[in-house]
Backbone of each chain as nested JSON, in Angstrom:
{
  "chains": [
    {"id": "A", "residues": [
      {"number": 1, "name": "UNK", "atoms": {"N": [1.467, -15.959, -6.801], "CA": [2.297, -14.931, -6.168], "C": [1.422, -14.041, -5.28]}},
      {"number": 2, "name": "UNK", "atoms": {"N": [2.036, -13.473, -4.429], "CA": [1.238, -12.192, -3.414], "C": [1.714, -11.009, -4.249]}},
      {"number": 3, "name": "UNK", "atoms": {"N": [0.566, -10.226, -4.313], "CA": [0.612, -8.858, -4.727], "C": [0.143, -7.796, -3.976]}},
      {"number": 4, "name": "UNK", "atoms": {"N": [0.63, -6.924, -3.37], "CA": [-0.345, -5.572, -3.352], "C": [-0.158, -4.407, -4.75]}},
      {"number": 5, "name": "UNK", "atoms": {"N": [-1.449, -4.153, -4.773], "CA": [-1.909, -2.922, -5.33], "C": [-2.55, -1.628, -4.925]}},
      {"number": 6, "name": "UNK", "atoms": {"N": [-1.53, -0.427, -4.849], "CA": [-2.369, 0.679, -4.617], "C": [-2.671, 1.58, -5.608]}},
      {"number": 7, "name": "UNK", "atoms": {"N": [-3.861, 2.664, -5.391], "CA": [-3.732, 3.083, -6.223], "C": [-4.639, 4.619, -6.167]}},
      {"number": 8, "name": "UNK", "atoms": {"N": [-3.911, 5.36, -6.996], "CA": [-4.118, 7.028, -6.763], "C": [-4.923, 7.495, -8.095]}},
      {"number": 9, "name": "UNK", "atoms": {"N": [-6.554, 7.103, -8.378], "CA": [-6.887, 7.358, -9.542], "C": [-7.713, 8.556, -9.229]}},
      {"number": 10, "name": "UNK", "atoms": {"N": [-8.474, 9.53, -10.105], "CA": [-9.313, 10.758, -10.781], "C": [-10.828, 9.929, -9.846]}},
      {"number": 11, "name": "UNK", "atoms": {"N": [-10.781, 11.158, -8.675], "CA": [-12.175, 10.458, -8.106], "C": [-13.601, 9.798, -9.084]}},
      {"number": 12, "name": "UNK", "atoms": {"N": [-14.129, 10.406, -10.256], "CA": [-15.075, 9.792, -10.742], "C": [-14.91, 8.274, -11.576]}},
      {"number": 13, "name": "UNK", "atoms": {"N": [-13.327, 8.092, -11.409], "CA": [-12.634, 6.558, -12.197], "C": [-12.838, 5.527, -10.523]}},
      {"number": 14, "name": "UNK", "atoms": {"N": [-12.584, 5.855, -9.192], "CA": [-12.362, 5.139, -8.006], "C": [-13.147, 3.985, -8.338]}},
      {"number": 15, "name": "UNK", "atoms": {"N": [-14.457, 4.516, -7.954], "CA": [-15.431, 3.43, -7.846], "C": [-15.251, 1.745, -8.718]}},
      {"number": 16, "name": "UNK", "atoms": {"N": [-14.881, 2.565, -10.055], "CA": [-14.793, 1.131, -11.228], "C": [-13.627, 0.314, -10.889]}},
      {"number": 17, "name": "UNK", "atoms": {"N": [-12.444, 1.133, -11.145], "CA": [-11.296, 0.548, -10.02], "C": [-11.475, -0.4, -9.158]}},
      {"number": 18, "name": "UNK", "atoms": {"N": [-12.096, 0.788, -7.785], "CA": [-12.236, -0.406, -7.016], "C": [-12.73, -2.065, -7.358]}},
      {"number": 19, "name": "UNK", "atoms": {"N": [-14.12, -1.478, -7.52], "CA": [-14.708, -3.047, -8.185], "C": [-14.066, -4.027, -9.195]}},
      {"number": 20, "name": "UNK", "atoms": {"N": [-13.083, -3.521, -9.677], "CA": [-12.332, -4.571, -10.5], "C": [-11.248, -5.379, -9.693]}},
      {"number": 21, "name": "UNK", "atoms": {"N": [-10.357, -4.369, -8.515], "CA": [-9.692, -4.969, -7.743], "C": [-10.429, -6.257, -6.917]}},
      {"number": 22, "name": "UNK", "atoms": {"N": [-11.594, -5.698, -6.624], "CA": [-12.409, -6.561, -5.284], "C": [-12.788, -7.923, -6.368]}},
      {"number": 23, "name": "UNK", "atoms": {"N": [-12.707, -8.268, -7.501], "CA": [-12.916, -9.119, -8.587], "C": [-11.849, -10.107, -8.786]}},
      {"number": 24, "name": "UNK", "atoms": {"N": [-10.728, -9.536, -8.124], "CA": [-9.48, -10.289, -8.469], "C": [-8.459, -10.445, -6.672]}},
      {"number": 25, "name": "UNK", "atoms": {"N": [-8.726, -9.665, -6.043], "CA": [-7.802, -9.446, -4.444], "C": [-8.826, -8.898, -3.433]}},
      {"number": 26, "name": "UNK", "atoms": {"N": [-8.042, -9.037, -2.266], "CA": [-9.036, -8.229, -0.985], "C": [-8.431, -7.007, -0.777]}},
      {"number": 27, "name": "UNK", "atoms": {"N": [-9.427, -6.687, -0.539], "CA": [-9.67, -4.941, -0.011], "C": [-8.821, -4.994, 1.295]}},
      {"number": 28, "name": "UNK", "atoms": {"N": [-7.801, -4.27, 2.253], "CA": [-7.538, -3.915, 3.335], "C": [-7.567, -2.845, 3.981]}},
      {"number": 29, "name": "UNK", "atoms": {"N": [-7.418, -1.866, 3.048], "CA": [-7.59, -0.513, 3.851], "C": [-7.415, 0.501, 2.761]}},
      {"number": 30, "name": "UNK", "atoms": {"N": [-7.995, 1.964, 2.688], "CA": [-8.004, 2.81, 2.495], "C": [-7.949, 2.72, 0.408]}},
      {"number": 31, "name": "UNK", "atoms": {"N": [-6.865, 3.108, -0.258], "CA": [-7.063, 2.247, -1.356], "C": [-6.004, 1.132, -1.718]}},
      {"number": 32, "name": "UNK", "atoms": {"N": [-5.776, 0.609, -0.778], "CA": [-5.006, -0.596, -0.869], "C": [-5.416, -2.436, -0.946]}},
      {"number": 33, "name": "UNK", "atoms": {"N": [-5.206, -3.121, -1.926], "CA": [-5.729, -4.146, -2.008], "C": [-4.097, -5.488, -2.05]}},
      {"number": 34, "name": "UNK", "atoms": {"N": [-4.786, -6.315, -1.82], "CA": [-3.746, -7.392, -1.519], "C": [-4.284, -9.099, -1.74]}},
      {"number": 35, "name": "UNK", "atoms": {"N": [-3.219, -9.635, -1.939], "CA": [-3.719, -10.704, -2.17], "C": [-3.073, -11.938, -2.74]}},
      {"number": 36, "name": "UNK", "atoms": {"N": [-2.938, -12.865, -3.156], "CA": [-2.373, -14.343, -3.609], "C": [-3.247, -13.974, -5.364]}},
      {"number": 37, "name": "UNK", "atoms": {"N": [-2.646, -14.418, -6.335], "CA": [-3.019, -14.436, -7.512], "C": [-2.055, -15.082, -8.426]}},
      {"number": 38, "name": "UNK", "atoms": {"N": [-2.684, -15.792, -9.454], "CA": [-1.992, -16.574, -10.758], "C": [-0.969, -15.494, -11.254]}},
      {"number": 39, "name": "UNK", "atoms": {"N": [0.174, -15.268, -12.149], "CA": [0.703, -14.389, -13.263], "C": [-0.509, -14.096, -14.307]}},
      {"number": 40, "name": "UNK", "atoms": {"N": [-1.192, -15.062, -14.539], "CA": [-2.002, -15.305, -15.783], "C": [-3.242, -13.697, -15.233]}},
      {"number": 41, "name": "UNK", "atoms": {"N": [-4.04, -14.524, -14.009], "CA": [-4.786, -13.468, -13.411], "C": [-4.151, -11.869, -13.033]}},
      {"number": 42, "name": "UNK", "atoms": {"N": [-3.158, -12.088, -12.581], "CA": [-2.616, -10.558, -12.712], "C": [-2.609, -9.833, -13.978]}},
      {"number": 43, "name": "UNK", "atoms": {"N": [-1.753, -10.531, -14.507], "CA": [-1.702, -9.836, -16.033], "C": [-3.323, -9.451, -16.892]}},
      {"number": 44, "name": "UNK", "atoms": {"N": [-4.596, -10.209, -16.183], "CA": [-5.339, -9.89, -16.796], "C": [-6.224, -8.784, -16.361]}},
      {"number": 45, "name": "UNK", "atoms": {"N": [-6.225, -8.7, -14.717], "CA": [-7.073, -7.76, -13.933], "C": [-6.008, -6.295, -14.46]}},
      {"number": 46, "name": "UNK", "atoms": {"N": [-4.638, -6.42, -14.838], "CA": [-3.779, -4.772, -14.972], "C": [-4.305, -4.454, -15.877]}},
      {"number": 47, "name": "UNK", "atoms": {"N": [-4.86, -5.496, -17.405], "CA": [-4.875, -4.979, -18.591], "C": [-6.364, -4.023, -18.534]}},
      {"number": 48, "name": "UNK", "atoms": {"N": [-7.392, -4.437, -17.442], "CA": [-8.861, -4.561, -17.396], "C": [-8.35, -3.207, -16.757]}},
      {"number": 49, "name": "UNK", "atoms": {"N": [-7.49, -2.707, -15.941], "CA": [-7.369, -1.672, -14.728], "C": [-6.952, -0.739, -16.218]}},
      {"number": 50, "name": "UNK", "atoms": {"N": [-5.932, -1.258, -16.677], "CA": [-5.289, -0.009, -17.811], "C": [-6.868, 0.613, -18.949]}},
      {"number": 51, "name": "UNK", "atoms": {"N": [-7.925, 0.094, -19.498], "CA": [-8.506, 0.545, -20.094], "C": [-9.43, 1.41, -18.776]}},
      {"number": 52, "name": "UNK", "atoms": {"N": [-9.638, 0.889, -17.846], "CA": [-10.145, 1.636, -16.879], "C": [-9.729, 3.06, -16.449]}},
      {"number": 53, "name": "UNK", "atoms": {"N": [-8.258, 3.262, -16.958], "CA": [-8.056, 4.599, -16.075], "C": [-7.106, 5.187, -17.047]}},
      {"number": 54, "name": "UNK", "atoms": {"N": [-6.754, 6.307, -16.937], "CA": [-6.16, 7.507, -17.954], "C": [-4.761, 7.925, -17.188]}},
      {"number": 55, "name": "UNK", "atoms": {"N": [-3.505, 7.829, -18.412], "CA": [-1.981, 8.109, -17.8], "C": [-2.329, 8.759, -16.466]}},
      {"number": 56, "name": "UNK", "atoms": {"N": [-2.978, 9.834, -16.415], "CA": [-2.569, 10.945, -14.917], "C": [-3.401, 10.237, -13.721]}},
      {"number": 57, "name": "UNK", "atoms": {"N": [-3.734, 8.719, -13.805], "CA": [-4.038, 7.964, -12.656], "C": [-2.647, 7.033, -12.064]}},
      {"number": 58, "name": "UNK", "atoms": {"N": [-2.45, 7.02, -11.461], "CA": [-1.418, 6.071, -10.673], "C": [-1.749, 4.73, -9.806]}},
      {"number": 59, "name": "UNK", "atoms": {"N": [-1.305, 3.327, -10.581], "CA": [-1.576, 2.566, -10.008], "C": [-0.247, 1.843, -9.889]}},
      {"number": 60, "name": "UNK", "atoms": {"N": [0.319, 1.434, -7.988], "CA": [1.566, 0.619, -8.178], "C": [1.227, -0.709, -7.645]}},
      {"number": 61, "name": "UNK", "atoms": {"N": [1.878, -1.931, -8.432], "CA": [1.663, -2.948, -8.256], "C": [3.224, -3.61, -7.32]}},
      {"number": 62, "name": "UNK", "atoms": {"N": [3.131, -4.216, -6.017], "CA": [4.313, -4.56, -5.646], "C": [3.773, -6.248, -5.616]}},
      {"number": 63, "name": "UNK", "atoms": {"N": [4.922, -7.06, -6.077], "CA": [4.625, -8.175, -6.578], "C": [5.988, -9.233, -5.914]}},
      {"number": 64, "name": "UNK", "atoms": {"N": [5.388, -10.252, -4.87], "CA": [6.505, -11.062, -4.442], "C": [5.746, -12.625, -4.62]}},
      {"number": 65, "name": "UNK", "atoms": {"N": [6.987, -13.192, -5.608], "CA": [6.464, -14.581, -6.488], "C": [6.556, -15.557, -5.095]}},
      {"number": 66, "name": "UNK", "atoms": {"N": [6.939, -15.601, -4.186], "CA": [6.782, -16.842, -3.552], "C": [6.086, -15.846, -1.885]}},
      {"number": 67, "name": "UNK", "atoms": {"N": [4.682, -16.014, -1.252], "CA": [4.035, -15.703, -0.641], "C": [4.674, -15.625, 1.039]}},
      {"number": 68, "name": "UNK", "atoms": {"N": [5.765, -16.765, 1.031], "CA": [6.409, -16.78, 1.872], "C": [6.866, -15.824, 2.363]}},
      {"number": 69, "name": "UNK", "atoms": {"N": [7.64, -15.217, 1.495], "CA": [8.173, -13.732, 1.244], "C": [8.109, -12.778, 1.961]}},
      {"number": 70, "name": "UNK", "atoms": {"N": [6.97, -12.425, 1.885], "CA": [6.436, -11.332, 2.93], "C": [5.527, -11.56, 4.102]}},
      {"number": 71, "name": "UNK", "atoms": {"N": [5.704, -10.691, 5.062], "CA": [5.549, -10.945, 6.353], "C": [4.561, -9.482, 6.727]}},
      {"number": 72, "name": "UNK", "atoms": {"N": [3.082, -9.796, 6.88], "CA": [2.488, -8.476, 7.323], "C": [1.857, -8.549, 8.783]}},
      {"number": 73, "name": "UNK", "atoms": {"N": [2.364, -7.584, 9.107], "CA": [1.927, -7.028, 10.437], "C": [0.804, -5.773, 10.417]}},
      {"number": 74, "name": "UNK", "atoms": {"N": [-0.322, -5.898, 12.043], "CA": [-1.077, -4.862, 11.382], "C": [-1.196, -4.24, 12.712]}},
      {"number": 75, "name": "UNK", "atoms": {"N": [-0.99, -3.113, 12.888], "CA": [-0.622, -2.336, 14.002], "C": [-1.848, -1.215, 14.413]}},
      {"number": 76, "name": "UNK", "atoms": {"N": [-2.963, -1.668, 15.282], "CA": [-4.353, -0.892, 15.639], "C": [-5.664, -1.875, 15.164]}},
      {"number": 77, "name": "UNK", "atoms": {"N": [-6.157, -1.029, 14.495], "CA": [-7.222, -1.903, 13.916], "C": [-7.221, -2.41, 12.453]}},
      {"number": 78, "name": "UNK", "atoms": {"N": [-7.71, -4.155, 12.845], "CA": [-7.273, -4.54, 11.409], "C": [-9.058, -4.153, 10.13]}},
      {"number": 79, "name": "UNK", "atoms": {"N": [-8.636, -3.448, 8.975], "CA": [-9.393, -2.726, 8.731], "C": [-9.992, -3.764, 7.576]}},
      {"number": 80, "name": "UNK", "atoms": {"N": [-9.384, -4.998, 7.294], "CA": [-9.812, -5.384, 5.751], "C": [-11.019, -6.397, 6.78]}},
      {"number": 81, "name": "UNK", "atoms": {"N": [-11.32, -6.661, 7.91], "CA": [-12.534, -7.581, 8.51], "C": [-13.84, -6.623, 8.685]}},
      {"number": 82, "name": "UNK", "atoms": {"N": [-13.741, -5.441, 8.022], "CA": [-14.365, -4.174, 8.431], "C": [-15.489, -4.8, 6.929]}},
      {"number": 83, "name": "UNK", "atoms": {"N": [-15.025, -5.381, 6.218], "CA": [-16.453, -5.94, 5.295], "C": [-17.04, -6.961, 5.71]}},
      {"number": 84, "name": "UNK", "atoms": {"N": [-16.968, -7.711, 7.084], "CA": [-17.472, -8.571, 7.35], "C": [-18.685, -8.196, 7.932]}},
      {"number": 85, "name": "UNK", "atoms": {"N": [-18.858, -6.985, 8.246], "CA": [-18.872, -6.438, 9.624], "C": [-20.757, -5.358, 8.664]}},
      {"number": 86, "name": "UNK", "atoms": {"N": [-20.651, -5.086, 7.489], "CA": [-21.792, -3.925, 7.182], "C": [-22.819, -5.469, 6.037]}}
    ]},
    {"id": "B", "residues": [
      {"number": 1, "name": "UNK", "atoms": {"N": [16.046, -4.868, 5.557], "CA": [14.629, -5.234, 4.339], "C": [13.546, -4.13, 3.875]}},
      {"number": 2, "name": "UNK", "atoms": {"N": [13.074, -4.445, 3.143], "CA": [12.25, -4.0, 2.369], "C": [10.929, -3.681, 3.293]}},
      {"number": 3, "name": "UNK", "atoms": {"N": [10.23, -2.603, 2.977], "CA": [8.49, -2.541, 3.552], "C": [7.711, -1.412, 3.163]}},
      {"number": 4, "name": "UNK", "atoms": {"N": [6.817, -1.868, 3.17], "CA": [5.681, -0.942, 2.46], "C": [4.796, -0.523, 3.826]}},
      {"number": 5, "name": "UNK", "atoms": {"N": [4.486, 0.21, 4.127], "CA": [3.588, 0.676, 5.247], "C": [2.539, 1.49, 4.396]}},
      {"number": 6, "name": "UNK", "atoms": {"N": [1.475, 1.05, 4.983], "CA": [0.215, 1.923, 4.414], "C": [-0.679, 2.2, 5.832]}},
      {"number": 7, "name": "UNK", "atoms": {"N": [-1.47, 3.439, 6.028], "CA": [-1.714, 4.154, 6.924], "C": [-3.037, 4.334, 6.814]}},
      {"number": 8, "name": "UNK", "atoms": {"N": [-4.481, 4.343, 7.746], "CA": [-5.526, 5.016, 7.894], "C": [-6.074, 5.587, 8.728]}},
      {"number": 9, "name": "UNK", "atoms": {"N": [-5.533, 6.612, 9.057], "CA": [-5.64, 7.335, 10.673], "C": [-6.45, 8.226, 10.607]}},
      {"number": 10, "name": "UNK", "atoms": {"N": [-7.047, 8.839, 11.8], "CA": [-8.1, 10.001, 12.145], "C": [-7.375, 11.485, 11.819]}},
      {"number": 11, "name": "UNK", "atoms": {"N": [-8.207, 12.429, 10.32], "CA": [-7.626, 13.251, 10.266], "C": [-6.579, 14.105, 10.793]}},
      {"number": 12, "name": "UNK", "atoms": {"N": [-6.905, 14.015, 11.909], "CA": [-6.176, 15.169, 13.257], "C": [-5.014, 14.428, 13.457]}},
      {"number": 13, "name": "UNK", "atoms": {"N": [-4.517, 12.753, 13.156], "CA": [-2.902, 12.5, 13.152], "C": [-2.622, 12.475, 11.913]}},
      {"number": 14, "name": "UNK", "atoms": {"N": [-3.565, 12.482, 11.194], "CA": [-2.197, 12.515, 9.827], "C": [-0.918, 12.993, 9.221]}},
      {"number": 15, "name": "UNK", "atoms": {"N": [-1.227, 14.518, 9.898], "CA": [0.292, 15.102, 9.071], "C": [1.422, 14.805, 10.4]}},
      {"number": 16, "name": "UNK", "atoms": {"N": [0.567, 13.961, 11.145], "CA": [2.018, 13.791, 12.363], "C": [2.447, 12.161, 11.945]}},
      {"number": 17, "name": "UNK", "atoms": {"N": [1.532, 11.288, 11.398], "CA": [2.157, 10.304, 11.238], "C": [2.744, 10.118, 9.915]}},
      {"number": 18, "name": "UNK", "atoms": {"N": [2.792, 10.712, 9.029], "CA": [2.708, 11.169, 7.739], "C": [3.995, 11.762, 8.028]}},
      {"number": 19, "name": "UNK", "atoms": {"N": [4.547, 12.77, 8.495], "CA": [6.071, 13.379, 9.159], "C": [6.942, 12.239, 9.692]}},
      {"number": 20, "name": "UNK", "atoms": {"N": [6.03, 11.473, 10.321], "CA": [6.979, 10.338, 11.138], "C": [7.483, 9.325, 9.997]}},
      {"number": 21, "name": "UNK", "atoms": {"N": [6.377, 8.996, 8.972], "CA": [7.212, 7.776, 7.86], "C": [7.97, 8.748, 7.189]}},
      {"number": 22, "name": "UNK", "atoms": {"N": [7.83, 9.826, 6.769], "CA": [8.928, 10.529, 6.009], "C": [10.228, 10.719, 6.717]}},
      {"number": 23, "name": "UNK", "atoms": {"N": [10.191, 10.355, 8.003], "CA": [11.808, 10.465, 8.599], "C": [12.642, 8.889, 8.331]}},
      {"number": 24, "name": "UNK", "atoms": {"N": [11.382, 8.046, 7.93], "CA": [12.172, 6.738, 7.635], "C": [12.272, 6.431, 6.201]}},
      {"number": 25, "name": "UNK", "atoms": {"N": [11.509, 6.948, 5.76], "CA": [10.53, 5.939, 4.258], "C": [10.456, 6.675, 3.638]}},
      {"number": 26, "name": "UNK", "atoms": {"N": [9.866, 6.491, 2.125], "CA": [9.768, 7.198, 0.798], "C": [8.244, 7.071, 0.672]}},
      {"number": 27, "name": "UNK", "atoms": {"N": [7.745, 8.244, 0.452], "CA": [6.384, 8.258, 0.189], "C": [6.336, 8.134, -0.995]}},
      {"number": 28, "name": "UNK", "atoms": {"N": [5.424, 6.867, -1.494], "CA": [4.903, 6.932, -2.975], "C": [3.461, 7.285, -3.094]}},
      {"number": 29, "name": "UNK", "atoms": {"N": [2.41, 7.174, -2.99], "CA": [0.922, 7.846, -3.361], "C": [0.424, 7.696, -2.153]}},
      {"number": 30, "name": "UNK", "atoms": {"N": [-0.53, 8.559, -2.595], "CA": [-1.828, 8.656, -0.757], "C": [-1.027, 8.567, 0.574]}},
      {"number": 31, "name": "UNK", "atoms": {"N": [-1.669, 7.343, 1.072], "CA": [-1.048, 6.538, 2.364], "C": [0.249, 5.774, 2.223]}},
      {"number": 32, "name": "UNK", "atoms": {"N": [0.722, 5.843, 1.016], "CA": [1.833, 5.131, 1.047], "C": [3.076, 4.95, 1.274]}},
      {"number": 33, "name": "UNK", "atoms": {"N": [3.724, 4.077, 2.168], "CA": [5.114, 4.706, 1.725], "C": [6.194, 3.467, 1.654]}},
      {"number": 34, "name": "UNK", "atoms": {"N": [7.258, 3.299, 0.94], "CA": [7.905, 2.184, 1.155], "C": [9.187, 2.551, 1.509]}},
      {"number": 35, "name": "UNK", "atoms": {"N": [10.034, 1.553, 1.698], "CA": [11.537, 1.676, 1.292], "C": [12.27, 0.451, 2.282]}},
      {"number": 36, "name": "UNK", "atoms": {"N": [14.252, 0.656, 2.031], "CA": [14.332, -0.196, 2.857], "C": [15.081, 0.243, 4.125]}},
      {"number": 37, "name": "UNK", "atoms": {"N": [15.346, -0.51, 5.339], "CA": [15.307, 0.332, 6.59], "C": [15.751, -0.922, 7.352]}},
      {"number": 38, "name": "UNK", "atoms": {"N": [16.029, -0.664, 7.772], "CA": [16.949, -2.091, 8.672], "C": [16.094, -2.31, 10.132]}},
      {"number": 39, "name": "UNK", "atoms": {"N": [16.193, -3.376, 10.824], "CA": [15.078, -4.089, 11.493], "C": [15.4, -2.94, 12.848]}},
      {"number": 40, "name": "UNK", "atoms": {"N": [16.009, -2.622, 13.228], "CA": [15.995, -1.427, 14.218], "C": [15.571, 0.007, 14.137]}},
      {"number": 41, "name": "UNK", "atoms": {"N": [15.311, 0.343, 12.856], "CA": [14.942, 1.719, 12.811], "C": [13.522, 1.517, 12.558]}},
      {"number": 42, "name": "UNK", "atoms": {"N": [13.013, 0.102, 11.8], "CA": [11.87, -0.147, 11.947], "C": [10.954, -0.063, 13.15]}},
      {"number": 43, "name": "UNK", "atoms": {"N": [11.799, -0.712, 14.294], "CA": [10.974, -0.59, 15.034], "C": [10.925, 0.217, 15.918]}},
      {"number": 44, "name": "UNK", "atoms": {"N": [11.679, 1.157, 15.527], "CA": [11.96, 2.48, 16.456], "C": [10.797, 3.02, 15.419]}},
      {"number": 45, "name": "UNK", "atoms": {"N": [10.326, 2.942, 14.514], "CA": [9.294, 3.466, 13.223], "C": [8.403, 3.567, 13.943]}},
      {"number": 46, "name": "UNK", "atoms": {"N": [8.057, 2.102, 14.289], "CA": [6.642, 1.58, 14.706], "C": [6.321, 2.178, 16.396]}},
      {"number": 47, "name": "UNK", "atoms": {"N": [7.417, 1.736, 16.863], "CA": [7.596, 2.473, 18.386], "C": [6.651, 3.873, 18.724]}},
      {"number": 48, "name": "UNK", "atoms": {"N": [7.468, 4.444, 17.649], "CA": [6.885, 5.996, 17.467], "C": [5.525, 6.506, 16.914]}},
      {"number": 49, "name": "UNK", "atoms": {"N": [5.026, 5.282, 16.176], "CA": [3.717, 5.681, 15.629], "C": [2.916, 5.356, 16.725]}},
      {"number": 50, "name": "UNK", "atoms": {"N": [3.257, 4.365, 17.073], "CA": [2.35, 3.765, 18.034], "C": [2.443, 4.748, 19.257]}},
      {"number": 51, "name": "UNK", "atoms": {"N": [2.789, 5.519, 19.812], "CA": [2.736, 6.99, 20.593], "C": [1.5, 8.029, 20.176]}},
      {"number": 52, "name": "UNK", "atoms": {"N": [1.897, 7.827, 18.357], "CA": [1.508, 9.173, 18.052], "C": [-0.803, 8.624, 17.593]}},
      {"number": 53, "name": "UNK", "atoms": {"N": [-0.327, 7.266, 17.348], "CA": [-1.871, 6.762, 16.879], "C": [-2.893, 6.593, 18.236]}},
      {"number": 54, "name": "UNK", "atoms": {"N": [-3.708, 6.09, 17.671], "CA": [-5.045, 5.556, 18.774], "C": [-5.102, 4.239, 17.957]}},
      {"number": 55, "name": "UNK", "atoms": {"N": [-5.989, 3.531, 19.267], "CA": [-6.4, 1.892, 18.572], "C": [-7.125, 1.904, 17.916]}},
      {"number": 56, "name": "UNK", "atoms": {"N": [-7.753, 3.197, 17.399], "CA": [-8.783, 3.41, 16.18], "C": [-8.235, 3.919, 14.945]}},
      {"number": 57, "name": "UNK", "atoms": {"N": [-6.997, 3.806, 15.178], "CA": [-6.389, 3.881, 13.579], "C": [-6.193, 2.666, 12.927]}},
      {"number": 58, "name": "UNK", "atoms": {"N": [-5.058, 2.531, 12.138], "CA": [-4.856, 1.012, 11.478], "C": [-3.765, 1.702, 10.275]}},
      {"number": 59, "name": "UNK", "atoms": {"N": [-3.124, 0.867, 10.737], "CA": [-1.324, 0.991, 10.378], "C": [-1.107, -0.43, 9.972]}},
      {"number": 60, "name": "UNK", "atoms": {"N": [-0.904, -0.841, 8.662], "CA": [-0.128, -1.886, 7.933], "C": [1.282, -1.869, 7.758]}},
      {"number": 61, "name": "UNK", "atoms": {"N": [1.608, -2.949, 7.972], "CA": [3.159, -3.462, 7.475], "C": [3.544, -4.557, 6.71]}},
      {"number": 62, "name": "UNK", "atoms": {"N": [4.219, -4.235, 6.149], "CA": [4.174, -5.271, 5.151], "C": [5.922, -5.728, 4.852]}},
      {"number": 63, "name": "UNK", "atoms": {"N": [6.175, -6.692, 5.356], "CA": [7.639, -7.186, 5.477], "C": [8.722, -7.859, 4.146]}},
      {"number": 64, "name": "UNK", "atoms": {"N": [9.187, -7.303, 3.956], "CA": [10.379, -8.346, 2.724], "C": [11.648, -8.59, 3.5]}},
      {"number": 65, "name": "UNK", "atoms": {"N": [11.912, -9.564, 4.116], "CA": [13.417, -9.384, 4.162], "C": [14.717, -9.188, 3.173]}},
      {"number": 66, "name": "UNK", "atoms": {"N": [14.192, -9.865, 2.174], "CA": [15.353, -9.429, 1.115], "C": [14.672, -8.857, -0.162]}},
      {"number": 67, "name": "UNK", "atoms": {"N": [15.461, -7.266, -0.691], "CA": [14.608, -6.348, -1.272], "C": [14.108, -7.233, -2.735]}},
      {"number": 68, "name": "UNK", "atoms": {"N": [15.407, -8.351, -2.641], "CA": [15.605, -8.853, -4.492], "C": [14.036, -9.37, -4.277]}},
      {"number": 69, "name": "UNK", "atoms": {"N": [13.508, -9.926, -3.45], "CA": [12.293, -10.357, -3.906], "C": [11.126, -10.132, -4.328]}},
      {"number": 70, "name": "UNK", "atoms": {"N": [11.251, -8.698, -4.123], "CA": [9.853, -7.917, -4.24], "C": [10.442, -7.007, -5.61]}},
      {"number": 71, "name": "UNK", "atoms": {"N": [9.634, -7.209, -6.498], "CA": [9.403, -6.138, -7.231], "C": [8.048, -4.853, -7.631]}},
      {"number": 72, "name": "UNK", "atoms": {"N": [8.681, -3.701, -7.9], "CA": [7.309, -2.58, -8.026], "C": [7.144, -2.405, -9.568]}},
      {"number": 73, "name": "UNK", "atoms": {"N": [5.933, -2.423, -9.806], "CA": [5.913, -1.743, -11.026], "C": [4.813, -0.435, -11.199]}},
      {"number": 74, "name": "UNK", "atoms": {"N": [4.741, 0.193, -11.779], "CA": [4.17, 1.502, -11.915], "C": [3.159, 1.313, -13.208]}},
      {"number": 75, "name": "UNK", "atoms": {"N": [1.811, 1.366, -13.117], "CA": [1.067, 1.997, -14.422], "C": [0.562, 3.252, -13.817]}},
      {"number": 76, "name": "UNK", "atoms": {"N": [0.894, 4.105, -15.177], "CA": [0.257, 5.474, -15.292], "C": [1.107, 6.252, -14.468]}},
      {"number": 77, "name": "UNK", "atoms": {"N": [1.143, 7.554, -14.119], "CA": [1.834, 8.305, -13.125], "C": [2.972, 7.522, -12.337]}},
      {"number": 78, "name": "UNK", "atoms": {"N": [4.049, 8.106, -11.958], "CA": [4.824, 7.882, -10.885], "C": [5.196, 8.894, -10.127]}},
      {"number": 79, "name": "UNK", "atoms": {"N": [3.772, 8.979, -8.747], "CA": [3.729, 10.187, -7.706], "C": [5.051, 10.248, -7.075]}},
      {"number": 80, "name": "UNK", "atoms": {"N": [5.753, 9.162, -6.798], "CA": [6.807, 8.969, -6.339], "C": [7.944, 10.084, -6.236]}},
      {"number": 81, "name": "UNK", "atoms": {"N": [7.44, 10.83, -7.944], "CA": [8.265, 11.832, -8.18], "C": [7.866, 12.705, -7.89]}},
      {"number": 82, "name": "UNK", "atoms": {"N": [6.684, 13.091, -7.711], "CA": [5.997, 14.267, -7.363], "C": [6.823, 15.583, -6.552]}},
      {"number": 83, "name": "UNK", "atoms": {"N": [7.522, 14.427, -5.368], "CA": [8.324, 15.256, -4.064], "C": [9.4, 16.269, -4.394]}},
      {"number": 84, "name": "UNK", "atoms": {"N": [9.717, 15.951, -6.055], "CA": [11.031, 16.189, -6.558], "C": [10.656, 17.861, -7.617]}},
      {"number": 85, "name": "UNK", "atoms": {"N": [9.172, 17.538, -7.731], "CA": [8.644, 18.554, -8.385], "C": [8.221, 19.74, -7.629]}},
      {"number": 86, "name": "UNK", "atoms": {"N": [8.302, 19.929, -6.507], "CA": [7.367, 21.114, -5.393], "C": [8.427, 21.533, -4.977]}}
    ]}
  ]
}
């Protein structure tokens, strides 16, 4: 399935976060990650994200099972080739 | 349909492009915002950002045509509500 994940955590939690996302999806911009993933792998990177972060962090997962599905457009500069790049 | 727009613009447009998805969309955390919006107001959306940005921003879109396919789920917080609290 394609997933994005964003997410609004307690700045000294970001960092670990991040690195768990970049373990499982790509990075695109700002704190938004995206990507193609198993059910199996999802379900395991949320459980790894949930010991990672505390109720008053916010993480939303939008989840469409057939990739087809969605259609992204990127309007300026595309920001997730920006790791190709340092 | 359905769309998620996520935003990374140069301080000095933010609260103007940030005003502009709130005349279409539902802000859920940070840069985020989703909802659904029919293919003409969309691009009267985009029309308008694209006025208000530079090619050094970077504006995502992210397309569902039909909402049944996408589902959200929430761990931890739902900022979503936040708007309802201020």
């Amino acid at each position: 399935m394609f997933v994005i994940i964003t997410y609004d955590v307690d700045e000294k939690r970001v960092a670990k976060v991040c690195k768990k996302l970049r373990a499982y999806l790509d990075w695109t911009q700002n704190s938004v990650f995206e990507g193609e993933i198993t059910k199996g792998k999802l379900i395991k990177c949320l459980r790894e994200l949930e010991l990672l972060t505390s109720d008053s962090d916010s993480i939303y997962v939008y989840k469409v099972e057939n990739p087809k599905h969605i259609v992204k457009e990127v309007m300026g500069q595309d920001r997730s080739f920006d790791k190709f790049m340092f």
